[in-house]
Each structure stands twice: as C-alpha cells, then as structure tokens.
C-alpha positions as CSV (number, residue, x, y, z in Angstrom):
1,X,0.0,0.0,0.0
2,X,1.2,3.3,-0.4
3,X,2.1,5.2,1.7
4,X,-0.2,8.7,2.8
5,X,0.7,11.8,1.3
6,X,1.9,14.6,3.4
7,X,1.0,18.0,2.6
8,X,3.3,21.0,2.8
9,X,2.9,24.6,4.0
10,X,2.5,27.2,1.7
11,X,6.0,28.7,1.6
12,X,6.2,32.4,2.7
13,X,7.7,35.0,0.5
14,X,9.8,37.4,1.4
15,X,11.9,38.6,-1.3
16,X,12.3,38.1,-5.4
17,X,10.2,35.5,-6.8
18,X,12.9,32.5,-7.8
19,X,13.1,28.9,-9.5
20,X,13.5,27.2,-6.1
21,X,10.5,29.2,-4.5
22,X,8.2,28.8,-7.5
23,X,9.0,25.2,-7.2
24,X,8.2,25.0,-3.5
25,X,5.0,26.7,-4.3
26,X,3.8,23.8,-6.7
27,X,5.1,21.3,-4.6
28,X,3.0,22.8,-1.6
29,X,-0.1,23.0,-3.8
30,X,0.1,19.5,-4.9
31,X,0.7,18.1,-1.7
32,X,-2.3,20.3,-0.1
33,X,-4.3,19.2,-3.3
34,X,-4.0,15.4,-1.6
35,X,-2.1,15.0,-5.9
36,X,0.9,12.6,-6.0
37,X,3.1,13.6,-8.2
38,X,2.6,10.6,-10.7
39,X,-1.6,11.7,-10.6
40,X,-0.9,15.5,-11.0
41,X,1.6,15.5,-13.7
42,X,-1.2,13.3,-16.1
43,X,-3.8,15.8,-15.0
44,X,-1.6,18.5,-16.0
45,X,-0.6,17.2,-19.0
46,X,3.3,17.4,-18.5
47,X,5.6,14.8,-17.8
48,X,6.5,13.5,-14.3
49,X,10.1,14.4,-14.6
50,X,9.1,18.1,-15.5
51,X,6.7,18.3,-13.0
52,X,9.8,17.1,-10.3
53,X,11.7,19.6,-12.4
54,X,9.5,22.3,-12.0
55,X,9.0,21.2,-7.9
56,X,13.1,20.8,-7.4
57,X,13.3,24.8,-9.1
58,X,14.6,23.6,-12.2
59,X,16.3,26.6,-14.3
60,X,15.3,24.8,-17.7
61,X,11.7,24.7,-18.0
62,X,10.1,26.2,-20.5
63,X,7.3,29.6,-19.7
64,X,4.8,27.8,-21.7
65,X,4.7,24.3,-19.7
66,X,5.6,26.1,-16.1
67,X,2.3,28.5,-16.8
68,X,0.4,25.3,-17.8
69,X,1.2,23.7,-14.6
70,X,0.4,26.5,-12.4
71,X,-3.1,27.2,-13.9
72,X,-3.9,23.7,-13.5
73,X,-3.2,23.6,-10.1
74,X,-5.0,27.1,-9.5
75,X,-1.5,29.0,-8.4
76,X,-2.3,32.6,-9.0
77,X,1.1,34.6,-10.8
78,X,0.6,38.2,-10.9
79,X,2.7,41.1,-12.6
80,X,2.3,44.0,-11.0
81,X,1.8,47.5,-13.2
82,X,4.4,50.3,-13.1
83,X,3.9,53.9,-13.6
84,X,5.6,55.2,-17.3
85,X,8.4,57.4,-16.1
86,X,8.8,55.5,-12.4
87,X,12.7,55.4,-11.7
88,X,14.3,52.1,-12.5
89,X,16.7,51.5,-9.7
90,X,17.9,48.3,-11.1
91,X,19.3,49.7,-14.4
C-alpha cells in the first residue's frame, strides 16, 4: 500500500520571486491538493520528470509548460503595473 501523502505549507515570501521558490510553491499545492506527483503530472498534461523539475526549481523549463502547470493547479502569478516614467533602480 502506499504510503499517505503529506501536505506541505505554503511557503512564505519574502523577497524576489525564484526557481527554487516557485518550485516549492507547486510542490505545496500538490501536496495540499492530496495530488501525488505521478496523478498531478497526467492531469496536468506534463511529464512526471518536468513536473519534479519544476518542484526541485529547475532553471530549464520552459514559460509555456511552467504556466500550464500552475493554472492547473490554481497557483495565482501576478505582474504587477508600473507607472511610465517610475525610476528604474535596477538599471
């Protein structure tokens, strides 16, 4: 028998979105979701290994299949708006 599934807090955010955060994001929404990992990657129509990919923050997935995966599990990813002229301290 297998054994139960044990689901993860939602990770907390603090700083810049990353790979590795993302990741722990989808892992804790699968895990919450009761998914294994084998179950959510055929209802998302990805492979297992990209889903793990994806969980373990991956720096080669693709936008397309990473957006895919997060609609499907409901994770909300929002850009935020910027006002025309706003200083860009980065540049």
């Amino acid at each position: 028998m297998a054994r139960p599934l044990t689901p993860l807090p939602t990770p907390q955010q603090s700083g810049a979105l990353t790979p590795e955060l993302l990741g722990q994001f989808i892992r804790a929404k699968r895990t919450q979701s009761g998914l294994r990992i084998d179950d959510a990657a055929a209802l998302l129509g990805v492979a297992k290994d990209t889903l793990s990919k994806l969980e373990r923050g991956h720096h080669g997935a693709q936008l397309g299949t990473l957006l895919q995966v997060l609609n499907g599990l409901g994770i909300t990813l929002t850009v935020e708006a910027w006002a025309e002229g706003e200083s860009d301290d980065w540049v």
